[in-house]
DRENPA-3360 file (N, C-alpha, C; in nm, 2 decimals, always signed):
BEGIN
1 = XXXXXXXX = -0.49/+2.87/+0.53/-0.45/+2.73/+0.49/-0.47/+2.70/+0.34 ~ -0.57/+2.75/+0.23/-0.56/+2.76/+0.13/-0.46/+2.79/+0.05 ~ -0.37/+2.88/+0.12/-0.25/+2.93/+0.03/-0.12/+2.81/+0.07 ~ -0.17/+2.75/+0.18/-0.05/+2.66/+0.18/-0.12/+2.51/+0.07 ~ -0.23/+2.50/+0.07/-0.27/+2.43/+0.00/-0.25/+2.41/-0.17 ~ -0.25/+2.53/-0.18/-0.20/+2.60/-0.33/-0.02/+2.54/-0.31 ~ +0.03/+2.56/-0.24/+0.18/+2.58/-0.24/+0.23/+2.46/-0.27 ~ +0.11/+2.38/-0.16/+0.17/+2.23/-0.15/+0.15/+2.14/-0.31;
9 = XXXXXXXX = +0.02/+2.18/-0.33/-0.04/+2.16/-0.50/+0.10/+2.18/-0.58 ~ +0.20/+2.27/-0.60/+0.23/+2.29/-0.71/+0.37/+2.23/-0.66 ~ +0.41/+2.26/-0.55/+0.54/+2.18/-0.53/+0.55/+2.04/-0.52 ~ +0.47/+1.99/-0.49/+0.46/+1.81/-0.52/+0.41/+1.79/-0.69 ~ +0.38/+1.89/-0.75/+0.41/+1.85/-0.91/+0.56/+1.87/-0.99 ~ +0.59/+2.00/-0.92/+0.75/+2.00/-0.93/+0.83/+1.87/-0.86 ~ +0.79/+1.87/-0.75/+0.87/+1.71/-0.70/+0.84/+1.57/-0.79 ~ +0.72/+1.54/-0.84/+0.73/+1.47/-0.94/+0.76/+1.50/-1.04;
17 = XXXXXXXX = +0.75/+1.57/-1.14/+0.82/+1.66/-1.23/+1.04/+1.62/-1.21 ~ +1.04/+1.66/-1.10/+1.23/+1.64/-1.10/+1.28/+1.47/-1.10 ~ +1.13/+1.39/-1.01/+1.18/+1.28/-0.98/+1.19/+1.22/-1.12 ~ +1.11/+1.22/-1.16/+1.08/+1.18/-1.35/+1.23/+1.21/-1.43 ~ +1.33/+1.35/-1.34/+1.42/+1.39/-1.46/+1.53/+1.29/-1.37 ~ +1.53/+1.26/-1.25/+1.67/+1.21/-1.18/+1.64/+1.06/-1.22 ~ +1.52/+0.98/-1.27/+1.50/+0.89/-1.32/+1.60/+0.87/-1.46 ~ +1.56/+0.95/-1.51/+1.58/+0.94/-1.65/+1.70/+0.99/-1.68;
25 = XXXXXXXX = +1.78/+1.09/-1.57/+1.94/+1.07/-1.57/+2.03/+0.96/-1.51 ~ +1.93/+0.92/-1.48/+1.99/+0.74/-1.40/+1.98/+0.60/-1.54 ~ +1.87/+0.64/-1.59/+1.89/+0.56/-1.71/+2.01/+0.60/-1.78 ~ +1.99/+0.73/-1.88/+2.10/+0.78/-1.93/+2.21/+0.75/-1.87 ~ +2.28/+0.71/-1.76/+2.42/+0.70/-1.70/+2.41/+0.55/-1.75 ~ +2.31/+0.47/-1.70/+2.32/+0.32/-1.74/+2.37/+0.34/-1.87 ~ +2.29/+0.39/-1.98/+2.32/+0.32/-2.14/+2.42/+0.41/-2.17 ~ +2.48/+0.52/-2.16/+2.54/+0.60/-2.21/+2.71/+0.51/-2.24;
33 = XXXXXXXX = +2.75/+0.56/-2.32/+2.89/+0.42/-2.38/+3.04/+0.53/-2.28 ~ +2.99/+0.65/-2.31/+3.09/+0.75/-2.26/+3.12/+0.75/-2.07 ~ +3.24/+0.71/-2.03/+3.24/+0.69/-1.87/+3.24/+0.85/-1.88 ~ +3.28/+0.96/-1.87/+3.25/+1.11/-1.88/+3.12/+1.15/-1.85 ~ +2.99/+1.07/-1.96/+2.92/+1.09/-1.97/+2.82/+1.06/-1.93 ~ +2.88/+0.91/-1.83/+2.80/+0.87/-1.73/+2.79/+0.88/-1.63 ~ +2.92/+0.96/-1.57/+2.94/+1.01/-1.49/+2.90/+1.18/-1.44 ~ +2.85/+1.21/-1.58/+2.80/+1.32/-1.56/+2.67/+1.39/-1.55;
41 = XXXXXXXX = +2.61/+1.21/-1.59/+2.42/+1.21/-1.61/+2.43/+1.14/-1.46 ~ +2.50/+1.12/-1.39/+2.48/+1.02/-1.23/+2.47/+1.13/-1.15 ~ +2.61/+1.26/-1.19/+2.61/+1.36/-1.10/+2.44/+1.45/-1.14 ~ +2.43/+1.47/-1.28/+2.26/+1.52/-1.25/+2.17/+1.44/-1.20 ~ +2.17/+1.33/-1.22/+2.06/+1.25/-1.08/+2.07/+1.28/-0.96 ~ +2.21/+1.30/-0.90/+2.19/+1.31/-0.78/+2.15/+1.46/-0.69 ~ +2.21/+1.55/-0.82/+2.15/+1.71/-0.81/+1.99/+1.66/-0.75 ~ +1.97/+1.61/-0.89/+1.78/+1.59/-0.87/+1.73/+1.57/-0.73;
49 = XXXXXXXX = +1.81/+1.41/-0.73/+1.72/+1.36/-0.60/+1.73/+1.49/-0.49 ~ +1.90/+1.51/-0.49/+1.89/+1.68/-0.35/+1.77/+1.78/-0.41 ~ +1.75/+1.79/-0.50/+1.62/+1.89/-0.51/+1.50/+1.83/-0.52 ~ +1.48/+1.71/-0.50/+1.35/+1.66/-0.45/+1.33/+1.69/-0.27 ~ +1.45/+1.66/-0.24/+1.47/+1.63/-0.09/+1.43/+1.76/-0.03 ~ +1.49/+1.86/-0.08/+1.46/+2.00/-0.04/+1.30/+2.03/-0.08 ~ +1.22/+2.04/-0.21/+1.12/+1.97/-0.22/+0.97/+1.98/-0.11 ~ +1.06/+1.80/-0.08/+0.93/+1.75/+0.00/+0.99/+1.81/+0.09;
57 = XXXXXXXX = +1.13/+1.83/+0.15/+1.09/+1.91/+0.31/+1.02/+2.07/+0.32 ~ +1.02/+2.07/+0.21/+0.95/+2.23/+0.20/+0.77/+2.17/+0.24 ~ +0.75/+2.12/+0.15/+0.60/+2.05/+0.16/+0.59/+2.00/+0.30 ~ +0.61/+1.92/+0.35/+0.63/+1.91/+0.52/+0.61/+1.99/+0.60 ~ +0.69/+2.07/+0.57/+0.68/+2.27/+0.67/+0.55/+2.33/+0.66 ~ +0.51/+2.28/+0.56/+0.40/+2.37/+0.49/+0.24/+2.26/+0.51 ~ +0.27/+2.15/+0.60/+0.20/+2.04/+0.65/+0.08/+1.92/+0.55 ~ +0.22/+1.98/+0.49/+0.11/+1.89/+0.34/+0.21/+1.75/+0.33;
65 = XXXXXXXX = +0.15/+1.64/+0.24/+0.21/+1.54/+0.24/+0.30/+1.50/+0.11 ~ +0.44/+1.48/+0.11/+0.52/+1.51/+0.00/+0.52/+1.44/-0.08 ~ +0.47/+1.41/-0.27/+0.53/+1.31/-0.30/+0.66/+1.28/-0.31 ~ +0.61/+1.11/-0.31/+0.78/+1.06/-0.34/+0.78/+0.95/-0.47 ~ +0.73/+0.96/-0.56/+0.72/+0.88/-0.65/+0.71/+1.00/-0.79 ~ +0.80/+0.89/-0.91/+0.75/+1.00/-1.03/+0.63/+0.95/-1.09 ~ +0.56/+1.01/-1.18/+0.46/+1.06/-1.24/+0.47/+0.93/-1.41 ~ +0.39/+0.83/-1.41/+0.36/+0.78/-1.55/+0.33/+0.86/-1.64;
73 = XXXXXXXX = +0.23/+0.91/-1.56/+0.17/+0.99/-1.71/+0.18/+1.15/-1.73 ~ +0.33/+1.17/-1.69/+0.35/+1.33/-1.70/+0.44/+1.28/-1.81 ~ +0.41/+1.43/-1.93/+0.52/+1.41/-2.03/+0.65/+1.42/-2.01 ~ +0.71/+1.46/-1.90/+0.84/+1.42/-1.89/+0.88/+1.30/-1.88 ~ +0.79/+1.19/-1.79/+0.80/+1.07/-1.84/+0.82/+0.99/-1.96 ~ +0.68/+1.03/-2.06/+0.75/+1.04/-2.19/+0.85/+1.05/-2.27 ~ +0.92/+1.20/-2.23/+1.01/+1.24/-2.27/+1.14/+1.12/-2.23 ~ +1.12/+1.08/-2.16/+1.22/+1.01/-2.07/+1.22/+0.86/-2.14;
81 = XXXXXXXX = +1.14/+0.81/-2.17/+1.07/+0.67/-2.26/+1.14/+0.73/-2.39 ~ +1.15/+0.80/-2.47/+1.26/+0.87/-2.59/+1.34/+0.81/-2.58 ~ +1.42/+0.83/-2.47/+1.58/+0.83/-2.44/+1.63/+0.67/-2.44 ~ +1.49/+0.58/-2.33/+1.50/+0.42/-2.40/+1.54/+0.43/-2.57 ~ +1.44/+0.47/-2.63/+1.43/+0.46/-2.78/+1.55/+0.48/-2.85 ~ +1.62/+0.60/-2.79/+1.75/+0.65/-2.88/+1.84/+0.55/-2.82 ~ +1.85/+0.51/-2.74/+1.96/+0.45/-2.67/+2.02/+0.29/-2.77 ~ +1.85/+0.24/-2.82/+1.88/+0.14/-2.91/+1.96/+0.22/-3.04;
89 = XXXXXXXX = +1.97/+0.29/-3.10/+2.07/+0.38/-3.17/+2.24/+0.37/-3.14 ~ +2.27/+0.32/-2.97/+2.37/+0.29/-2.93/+2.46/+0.45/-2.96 ~ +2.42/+0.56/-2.94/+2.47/+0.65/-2.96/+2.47/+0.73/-2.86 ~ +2.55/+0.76/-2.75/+2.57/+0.89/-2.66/+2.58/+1.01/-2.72 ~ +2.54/+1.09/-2.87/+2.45/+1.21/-2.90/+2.30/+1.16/-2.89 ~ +2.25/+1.06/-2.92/+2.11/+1.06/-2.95/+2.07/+1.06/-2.81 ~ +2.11/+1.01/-2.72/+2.10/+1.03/-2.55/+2.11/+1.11/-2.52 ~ +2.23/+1.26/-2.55/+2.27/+1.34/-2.48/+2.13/+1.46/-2.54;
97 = XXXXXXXX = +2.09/+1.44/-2.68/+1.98/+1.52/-2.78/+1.88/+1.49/-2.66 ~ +1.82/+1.36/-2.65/+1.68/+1.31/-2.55/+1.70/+1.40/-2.39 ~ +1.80/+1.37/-2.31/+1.85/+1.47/-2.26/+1.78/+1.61/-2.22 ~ +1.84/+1.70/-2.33/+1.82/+1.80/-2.35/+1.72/+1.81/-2.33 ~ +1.56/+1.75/-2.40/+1.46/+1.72/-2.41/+1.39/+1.73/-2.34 ~ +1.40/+1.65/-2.20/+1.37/+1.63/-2.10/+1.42/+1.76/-1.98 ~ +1.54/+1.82/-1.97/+1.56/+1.93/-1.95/+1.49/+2.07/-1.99 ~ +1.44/+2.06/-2.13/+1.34/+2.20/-2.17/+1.26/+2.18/-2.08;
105 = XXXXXXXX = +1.18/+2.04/-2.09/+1.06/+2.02/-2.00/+1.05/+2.06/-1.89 ~ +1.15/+2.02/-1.80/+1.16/+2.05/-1.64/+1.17/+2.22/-1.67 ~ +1.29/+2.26/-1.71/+1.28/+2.40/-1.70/+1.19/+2.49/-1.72 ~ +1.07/+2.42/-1.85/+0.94/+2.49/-1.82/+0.87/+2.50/-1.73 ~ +0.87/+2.38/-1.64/+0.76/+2.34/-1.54/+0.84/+2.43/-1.42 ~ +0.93/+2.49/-1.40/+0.98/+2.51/-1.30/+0.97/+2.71/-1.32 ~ +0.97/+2.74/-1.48/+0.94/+2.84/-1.51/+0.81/+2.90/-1.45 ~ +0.70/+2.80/-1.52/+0.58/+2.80/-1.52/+0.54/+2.87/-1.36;
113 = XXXXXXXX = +0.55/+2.71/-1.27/+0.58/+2.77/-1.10/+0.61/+2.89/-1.10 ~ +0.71/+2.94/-1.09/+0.75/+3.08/-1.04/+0.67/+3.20/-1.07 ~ +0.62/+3.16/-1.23/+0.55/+3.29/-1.24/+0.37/+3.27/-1.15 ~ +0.37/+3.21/-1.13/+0.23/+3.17/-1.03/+0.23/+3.31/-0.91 ~ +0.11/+3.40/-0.94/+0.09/+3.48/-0.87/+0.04/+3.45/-0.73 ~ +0.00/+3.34/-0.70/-0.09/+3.22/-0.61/+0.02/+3.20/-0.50 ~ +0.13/+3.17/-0.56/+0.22/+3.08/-0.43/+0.32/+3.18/-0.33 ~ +0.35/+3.11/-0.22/+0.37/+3.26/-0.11/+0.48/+3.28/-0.14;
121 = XXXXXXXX = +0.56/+3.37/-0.09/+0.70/+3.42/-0.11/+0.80/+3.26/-0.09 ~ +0.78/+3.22/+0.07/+0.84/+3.07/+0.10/+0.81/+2.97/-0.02 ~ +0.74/+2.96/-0.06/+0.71/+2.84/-0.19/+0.81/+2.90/-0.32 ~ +0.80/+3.03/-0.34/+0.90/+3.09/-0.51/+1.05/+3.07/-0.38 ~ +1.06/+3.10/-0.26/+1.21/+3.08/-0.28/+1.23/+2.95/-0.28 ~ +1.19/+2.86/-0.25/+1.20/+2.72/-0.21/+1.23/+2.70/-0.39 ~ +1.14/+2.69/-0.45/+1.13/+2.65/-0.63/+1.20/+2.74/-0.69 ~ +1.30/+2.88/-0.65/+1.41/+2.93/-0.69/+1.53/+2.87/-0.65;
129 = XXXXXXXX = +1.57/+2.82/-0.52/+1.66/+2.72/-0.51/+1.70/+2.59/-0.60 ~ +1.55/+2.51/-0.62/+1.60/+2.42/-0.67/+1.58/+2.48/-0.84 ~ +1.51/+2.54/-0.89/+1.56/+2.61/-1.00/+1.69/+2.63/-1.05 ~ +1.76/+2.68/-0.97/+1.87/+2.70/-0.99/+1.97/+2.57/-1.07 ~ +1.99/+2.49/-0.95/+2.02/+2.31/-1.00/+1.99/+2.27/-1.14 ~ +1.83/+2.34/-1.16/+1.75/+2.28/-1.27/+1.82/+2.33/-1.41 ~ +1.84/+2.48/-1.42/+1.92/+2.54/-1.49/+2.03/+2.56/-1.51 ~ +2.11/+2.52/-1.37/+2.24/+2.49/-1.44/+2.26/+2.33/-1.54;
137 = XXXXXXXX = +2.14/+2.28/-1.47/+2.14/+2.09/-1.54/+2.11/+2.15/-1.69 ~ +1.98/+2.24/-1.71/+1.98/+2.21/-1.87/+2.07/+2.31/-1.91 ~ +2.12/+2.46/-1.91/+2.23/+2.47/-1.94/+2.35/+2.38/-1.96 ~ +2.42/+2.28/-1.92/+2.52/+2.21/-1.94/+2.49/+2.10/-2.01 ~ +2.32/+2.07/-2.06/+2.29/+1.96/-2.17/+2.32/+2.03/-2.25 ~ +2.27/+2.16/-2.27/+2.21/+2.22/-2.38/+2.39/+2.24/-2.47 ~ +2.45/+2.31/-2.36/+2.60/+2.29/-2.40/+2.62/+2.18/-2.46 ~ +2.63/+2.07/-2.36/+2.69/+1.95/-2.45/+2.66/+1.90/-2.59;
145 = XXXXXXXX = +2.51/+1.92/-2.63/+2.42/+1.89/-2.74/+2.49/+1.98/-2.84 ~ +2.52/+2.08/-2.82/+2.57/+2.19/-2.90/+2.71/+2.18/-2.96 ~ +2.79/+2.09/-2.87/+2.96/+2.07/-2.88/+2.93/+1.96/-2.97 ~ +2.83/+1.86/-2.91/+2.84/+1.74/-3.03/+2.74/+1.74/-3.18 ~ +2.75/+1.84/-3.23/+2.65/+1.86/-3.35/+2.81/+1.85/-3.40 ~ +2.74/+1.73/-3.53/+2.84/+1.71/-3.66/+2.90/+1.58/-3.64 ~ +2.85/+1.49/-3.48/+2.92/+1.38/-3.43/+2.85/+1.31/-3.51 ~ +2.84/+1.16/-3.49/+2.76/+1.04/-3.53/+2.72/+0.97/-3.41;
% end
């Protein structure tokens, strides 16, 4: 039961960890001026939320209790509080930059997990699944940020 305890430990930090990023792609769709671009931070929200969902039902199986709330005081939250700030800038790069930002983050934290010698085979494929989502999300910020260098 310890090792599901471990499992459950690290995947309810990933689950808050993603909720914090489908947040803060939900903002970003609000202020973003670009319909493309709002439309494209709504479709990463909703990636998120499906990889929370997959997530907490992983944590369930594993008889632990799932969060469902994001994290104040995780730095991706932070990160995410940026994105308010750029937003007064009225600029869809300064959004798409904050973004990105918040994307390194997750992708660390999702990094991080995997290399965990601790968690069972079931817990790395569950957090390779949603990995995946996570990586294609910050790959296609990281793109975008990259197409719009030289904008205003």
């Amino acid at each position: 039961m310890a090792g599901n305890d471990h499992d459950v430990s690290v995947l309810n930090t990933l689950i808050t960890t993603t909720i914090d990023s489908a947040n803060g792609f939900e903002e970003a769709a609000k202020d973003a001026r670009s319909d493309q671009f709002k439309s494209m931070f709504q479709q990463f929200a909703s990636d998120r939320r499906q990889c929370v969902s997959q997530l907490q039902q992983a944590v369930r199986q594993l008889g632990g209790d799932p969060e469902d709330d994001g994290s104040v005081k995780a730095a991706a939250h932070r990160t995410w509080l940026n994105l308010k700030d750029a937003v007064t800038g009225d600029s869809d790069k300064q959004i798409i930059e904050e973004v990105e930002n918040g994307e390194d983050y997750i992708k660390g934290k999702y990094e991080t997990a995997l290399q965990d010698d601790r968690l069972s085979v079931q817990a790395k494929s569950i957090i390779e699944q949603a990995f995946r989502s996570v990586r294609e999300g910050h790959d296609r910020a990281s793109q975008l940020k990259h197409s719009m260098e030289g904008r205003g």
